[in-house]
N, C-alpha and C positions, 0 to 999 in steps of 0.2 A: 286475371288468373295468376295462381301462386305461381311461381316461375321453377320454386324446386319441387312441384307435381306435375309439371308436363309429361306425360306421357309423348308425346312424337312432337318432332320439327322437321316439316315438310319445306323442303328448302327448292329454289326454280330457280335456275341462271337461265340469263335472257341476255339477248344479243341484235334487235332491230328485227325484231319476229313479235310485232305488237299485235297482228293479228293470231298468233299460235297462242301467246301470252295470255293472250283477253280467252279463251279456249278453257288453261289452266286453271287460271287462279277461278273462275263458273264454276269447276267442276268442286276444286276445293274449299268453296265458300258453303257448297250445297247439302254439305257432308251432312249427316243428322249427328257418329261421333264428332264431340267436340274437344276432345280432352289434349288438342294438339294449338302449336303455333304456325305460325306462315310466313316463310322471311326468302325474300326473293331480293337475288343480286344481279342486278343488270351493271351490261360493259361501258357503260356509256352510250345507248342508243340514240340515235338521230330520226327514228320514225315517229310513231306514236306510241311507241313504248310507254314513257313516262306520262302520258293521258290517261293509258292505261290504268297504271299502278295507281295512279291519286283516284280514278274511281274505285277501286277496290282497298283504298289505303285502311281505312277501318276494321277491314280482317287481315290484317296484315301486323306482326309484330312488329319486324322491322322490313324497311328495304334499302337502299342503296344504289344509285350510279353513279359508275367511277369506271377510268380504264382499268381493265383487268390484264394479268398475262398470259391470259387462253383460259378453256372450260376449266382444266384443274384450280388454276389460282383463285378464280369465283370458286369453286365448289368448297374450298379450301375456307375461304372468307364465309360461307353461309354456313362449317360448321364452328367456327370459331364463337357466331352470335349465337350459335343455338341454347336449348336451355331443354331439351329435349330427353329424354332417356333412349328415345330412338330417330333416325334421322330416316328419312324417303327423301330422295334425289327424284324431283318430278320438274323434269325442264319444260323451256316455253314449246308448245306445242302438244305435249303429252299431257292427258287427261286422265284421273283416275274413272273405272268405269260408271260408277252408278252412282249416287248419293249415301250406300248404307252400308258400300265397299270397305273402309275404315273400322264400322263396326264389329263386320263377321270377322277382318283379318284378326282384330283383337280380342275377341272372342274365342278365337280358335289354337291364337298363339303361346307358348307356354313358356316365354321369357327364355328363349335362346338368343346366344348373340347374335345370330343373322339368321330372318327369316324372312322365306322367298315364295311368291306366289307366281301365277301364271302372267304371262305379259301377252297382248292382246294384240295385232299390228292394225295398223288403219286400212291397210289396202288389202286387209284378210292374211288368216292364217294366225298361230299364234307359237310362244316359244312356252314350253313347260320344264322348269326347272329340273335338278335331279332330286332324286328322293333321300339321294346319299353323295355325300360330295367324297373326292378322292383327289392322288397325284394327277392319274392318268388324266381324270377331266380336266384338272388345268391347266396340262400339257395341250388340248384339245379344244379347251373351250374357257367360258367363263361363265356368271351367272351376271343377269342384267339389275340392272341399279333400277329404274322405273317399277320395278316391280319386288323390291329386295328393302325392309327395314332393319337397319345396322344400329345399332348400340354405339351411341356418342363417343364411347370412352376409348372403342376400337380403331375411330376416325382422329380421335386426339393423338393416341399414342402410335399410330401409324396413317399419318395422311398420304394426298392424293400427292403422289410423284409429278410432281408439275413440268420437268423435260419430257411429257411425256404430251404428245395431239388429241388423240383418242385412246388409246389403251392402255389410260392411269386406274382404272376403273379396275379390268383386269386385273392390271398388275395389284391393288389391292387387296382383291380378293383372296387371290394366290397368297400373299403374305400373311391376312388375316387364320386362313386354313390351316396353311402351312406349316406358319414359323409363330404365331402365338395361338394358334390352337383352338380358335374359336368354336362355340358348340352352332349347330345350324337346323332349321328346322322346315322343312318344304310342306305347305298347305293349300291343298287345292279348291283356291280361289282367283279367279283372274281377277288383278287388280288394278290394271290401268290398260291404258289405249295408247299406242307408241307412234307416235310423229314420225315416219318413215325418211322424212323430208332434211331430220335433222342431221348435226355432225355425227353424233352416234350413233348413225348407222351405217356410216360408210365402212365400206369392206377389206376399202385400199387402201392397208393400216402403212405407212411410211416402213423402209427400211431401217431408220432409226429407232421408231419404236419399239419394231420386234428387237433390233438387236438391245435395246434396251430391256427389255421384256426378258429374255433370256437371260440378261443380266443379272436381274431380280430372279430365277430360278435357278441359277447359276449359286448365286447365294444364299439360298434358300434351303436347297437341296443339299446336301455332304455328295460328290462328287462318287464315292464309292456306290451312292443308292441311286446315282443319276448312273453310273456306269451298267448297274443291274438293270435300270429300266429300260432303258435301251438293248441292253439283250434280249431280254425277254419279251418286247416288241417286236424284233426284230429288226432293230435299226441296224446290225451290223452284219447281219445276209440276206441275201436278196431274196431267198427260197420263203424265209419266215417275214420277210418285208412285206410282199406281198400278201400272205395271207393279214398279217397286221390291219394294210390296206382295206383288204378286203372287208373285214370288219367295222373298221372304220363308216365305211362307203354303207352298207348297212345299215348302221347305228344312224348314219343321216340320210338311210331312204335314197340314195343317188340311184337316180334308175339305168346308170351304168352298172352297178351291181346289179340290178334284176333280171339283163340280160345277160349277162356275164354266167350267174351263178343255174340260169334258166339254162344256157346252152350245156354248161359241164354237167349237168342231171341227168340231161339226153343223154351225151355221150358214152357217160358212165352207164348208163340205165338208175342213176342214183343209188350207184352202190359207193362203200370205204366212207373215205374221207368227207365226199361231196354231201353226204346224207347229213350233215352237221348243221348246213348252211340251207337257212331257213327261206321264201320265196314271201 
């Protein structure tokens, strides 16, 4: 394949997860699009990782193992070799879902710098991106890589912050939005099945990283629009904190909200303020 026609390079870091591995590269061998490469960087495994990879070496552009210095420095090396016009971050364990997945996303996609589809979990349930990205969501949240194709030149000109465990990814994003301005397009297709088992989905992100994390929005942000945001969240009275909260808790379905916002309807009889807030 011409190497300056690729359309995507679907990149997998592997880590002694040769069973999750042999899962991935099934899923993207089976594609019917073909217009992509497949380069997977393992850390140096000791299972059967590398069994793995020599059966599947043939659909395989490149691969590599070698010690890495955590998920970001691998993700970092797999976009280095790409040759891609867009990259998918599809690690060991996670599966794209069908074999024809590939084709509707491109099909559907209209050459935005980041476009994001529905991510699937293995153990049920799924996450659906937003349909409009903002500050506030990446104050609150992020969009997931597994189901997110990025334009190479985004990944070049702003890599993966590698002092970071888990949420370089994030931090990414945020900057991509942010601070170069990327255009983004949300399309409703689930695109893969998410390894729940993996490091990416752990929740108990390190102190260091948040306080890194803030760091990168710290810088990000001009200081006078972070001071605005915070007011008008209410981060600086407790009266308007709470309702903030409260919103929040909403927006993710916490069924402390349900009951919370169930009891003040009573009590009001759902009169004023209360009639705002939806059950």
């Amino acid at each position: 394949m011409d190497q300056k026609n690729i359309k995507l390079s679907i990149i997998t870091i592997n880590f002694n997860n040769g069973k999750g591995l042999e899962l991935t590269l099934d899923s993207v061998a089976c594609q019917t699009f073909r217009n992509f490469e497949h380069i997977v960087i393992d850390g140096g495994s000791t299972d059967n990782s590398l069994e793995v990879i020599k059966s599947y070496q043939d659909n395989l552009a490149y691969w590599i193992s070698e010690h890495d210095n955590g998920i970001y420095n691998a993700m970092n090396k797999g976009v280095r070799a790409a040759h891609g016009e867009y990259c998918l971050f599809l690690n060991s364990g996670d599966q794209l879902l069908n074999s024809k997945v590939l084709r509707q996303v491109f099909e559907s996609c209209s050459n935005k710098d980041i476009v994001s589809g529905t991510l699937q979990f293995d153990k049920g349930g799924v996450w659906t991106p937003p349909k409009e990205v903002s500050l506030r969501y990446f104050l609150e949240g992020s969009i997931t890589h597994p189901s997110s194709f990025i334009r190479k030149h985004l990944l070049m000109e702003h890599p993966y912050n590698e002092n970071f465990k888990i949420m370089g990814d994030r931090e990414f994003f945020a900057y991509a939005f942010l601070k170069l301005n990327a255009s983004y397009q949300y399309i409703n297709i689930t695109v893969s099945l998410f390894d729940t088992t993996g490091i990416s989905s752990q929740r108990n992100h390190s102190v260091e990283d948040w306080a890194l994390y803030r760091n990168c929005i710290d810088r990000i942000i001009p200081p006078r629009i972070m001071s605005d945001y915070d007011y008008f969240m209410g981060r600086n009275n407790r009266y308007n904190y709470f309702f903030y909260k409260l919103c929040l808790a909403h927006r993710m379905k916490r069924v402390a909200y349900y009951i919370l916002v169930g009891l003040l309807k009573i009590l009001t009889l759902n009169h004023g303020w209360v009639k705002q807030f939806k059950l």
